[in-house]
C-alpha positions in Angstrom: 196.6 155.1 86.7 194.5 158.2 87.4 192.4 158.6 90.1 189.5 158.8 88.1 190.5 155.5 85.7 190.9 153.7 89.3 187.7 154.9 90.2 186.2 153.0 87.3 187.6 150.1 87.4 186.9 149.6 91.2 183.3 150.2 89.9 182.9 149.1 86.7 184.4 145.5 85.2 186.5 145.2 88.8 183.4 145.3 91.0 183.4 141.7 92.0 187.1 141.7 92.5 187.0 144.6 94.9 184.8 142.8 97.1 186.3 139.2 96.9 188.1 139.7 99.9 188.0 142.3 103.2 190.9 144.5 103.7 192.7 142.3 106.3 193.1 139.5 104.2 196.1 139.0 101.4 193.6 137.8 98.8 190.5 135.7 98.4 191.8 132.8 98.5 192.7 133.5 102.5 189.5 134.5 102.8 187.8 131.6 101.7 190.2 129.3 103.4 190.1 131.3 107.0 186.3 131.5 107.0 186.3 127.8 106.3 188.1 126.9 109.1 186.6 129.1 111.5 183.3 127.3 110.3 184.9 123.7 110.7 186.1 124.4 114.4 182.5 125.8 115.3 181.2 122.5 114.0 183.9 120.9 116.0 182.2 122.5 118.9 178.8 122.0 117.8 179.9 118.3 117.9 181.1 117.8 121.2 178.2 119.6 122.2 175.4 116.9 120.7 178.4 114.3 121.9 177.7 114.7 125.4 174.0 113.6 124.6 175.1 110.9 122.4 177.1 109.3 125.5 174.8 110.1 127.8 172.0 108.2 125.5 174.6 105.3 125.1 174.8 105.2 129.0 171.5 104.8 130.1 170.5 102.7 126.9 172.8 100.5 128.2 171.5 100.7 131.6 167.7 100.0 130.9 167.8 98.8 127.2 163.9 97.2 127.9 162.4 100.4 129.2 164.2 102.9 126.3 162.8 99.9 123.5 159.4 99.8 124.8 159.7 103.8 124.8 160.8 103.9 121.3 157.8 101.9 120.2 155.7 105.3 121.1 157.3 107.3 118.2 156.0 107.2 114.6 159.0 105.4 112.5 156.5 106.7 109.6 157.1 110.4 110.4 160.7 110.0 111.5 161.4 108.4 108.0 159.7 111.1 106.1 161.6 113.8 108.0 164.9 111.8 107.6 163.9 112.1 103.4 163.3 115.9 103.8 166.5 116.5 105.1 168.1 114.5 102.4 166.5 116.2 100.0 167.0 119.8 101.7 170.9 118.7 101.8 170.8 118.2 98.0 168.8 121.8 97.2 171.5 123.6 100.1 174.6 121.8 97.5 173.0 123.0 94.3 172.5 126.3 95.7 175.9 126.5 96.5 177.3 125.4 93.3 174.7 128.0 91.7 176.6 130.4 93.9 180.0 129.8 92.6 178.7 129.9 89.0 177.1 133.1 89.4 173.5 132.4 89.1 171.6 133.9 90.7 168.4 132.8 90.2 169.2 129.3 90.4 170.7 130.5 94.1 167.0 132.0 94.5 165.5 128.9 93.5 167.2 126.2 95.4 167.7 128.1 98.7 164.3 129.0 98.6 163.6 125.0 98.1 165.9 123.9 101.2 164.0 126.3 103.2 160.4 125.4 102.7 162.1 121.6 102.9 163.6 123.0 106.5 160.6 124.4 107.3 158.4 121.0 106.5 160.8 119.3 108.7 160.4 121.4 111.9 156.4 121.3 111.2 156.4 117.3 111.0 158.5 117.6 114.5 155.9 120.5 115.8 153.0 117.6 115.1 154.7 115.0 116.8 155.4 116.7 120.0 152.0 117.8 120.0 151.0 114.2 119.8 153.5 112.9 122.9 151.4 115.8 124.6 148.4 114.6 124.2 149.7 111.1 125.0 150.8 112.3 128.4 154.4 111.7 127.1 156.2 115.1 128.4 158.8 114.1 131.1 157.5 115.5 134.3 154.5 115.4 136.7 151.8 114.3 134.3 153.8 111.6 132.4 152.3 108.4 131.9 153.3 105.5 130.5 151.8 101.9 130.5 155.0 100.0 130.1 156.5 98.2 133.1 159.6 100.5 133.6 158.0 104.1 133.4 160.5 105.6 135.2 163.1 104.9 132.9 160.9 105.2 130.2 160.6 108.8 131.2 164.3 108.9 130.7 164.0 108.3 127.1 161.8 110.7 126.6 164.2 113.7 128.7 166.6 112.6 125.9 164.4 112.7 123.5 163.1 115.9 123.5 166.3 117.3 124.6 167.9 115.7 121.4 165.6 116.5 119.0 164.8 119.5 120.6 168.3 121.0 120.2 168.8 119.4 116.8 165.8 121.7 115.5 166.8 124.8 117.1 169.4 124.3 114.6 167.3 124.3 112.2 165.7 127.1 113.2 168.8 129.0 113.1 169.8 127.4 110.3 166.8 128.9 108.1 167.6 132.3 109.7 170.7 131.8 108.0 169.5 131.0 105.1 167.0 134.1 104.9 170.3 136.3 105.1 171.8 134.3 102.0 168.9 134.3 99.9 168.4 137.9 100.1 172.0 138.5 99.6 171.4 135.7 96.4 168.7 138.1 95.0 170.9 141.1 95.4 173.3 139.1 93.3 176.4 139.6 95.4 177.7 135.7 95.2 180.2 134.7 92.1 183.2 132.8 91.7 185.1 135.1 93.1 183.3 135.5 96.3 180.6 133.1 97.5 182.4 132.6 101.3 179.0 133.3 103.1 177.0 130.4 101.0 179.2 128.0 101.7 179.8 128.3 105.2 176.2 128.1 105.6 176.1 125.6 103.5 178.3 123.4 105.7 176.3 124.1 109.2 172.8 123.0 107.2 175.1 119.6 105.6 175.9 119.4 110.0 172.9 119.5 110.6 171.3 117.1 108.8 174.2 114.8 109.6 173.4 115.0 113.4 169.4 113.9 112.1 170.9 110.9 110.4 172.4 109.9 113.3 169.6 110.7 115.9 167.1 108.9 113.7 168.0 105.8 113.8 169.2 105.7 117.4 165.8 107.3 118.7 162.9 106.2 116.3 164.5 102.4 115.1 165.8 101.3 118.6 164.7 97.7 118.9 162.2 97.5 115.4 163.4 94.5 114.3 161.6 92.5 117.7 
C-alpha cells in the first residue's frame, strides 16, 4: 500500500482501529485485559485498606457492644437508607453507561454518566448534612464531644470510626466523580466504541467498589442494634 492510501485508512474508516490499542501492546484485546487487571489489584489494595477499619470496627464492637449500640441510635437510619438507594441507583446509570460505551453511543454515554454523577453528588451532599448535624449535636470526637449515654467514652469511639469510615468512603466518591468528569468529556468527544472503551470500564469498576464498600458500611454503622 502507498503511503498516501495508508495515510487514509489510518484516518478515514481505520480511525477507531488505530487507536484501540497503545503501541506497547500486541492488540486490544491485551489492552483491555492488562488495564483490567491493573484495576482489580488497585481494588485489591483499596480493600485491604477499608479492611483494616472493618477489623478494627469488629474489635472494639466486640469490646463495648452497649456504648457503639447506644451510639448508633444518634444516626438517621432515614438518610443512611436513602443514600444506600442513591448509590444503587448511581451503580445501575455507571452500568448502562458502560454498556452505552461499548455500543458506541454516545449520547446515551452523555446521558447516564451525567445521571451517576448528579446521583454521586446527591449522595456526598446527604453525608455533608449529616455531619453538619453530629456538629451541632456536639458529636465530633474530640474536646467538645458530648454524649448523654452512660459509656461516652466509648461512645466517642464509634464516632472516630465513624467519620473515619465514611469519611474515607466519600473521598472516594469524590474522586470517583473526578473520574467520571474525565470520561464524560472524553464520551462527548465520542472517542469510546467497541473497539476501545478500556477507560469507562475501569472506572466503571472503582464507582461498582465503591458503592460496594457503602453497602457494607451501612448496615454495620447506621442498623447496629435496630431491632431492640
Amino acid at each position: 500500500m502507498s503511503p498516501d492510501g495508508h495515510a487514509t485508512a489510518v484516518h478515514g474508516g481505520g480511525a477507531h482501529a488505530a487507536a484501540a490499542h497503545a503501541g506497547h501492546f500486541d492488540s486490544a484485546e491485551q489492552q483491555r485485559e492488562s488495564a483490567s487487571l491493573g484495576m482489580w489489584v488497585f481494588l485489591v489494595t483499596e480493600l485491604m485498606f477499608f479492611g483494616g477499619l472493618f477489623l478494627a470496627y469488629i474489635v472494639y464492637r466486640s469490646a463495648w457492644p452497649e456504648a457503639f449500640g447506644a451510639a448508633s441510635h444518634h444516626l438517621d437510619v432515614r438518610l443512611g437508607t436513602f443514600n444506600t438507594i442513591v448509590l444503587i441507583g448511581s451503580s445501575l446509570t455507571m452500568a448502562l453507561a458502560v454498556r452505552s460505551a461499548q455500543l458506541g453511543r454516545r449520547q446515551a454515554v452523555v446521558i447516564f454518566l451525567v445521571l451517576t454523577m448528579i446521583l454521586g453528588a446527591t449522595f456526598l451532599g446527604v453525608k455533608a448534612y449529616e455531619y453538619h448535624h453530629k456538629a451541632v449535636e456536639h458529636l465530633l470526637p474530640g474536646h467538645g464531644f458530648q454524649f448523654e449515654g452512660a459509656d461516652p467514652r466509648h461512645a466517642s469511639m464509634f464516632f472516630c470510626l465513624y467519620f473515619a469510615m465514611t469519611g474515607l468512603h466519600a473521598l472516594h466518591m469524590i474522586v470517583g466523580l473526578g473520574i467520571l468528569t474525565v470520561m464524560l468529556i472524553m464520551g462527548a468527544r465520542g472517542r469510546f466504541s467497541a473497539a476501545y472503551y478500556n477507560p469507562i470500564e475501569c472506572s466503571g469498576l472503582y464507582w461498582h467498589f465503591v458503592d460496594i464498600i457503602w453497602i457494607f458500611l451501612f448496615p454495620l454503622l447506621y442498623l447496629l442494634e435496630r431491632h431492640g
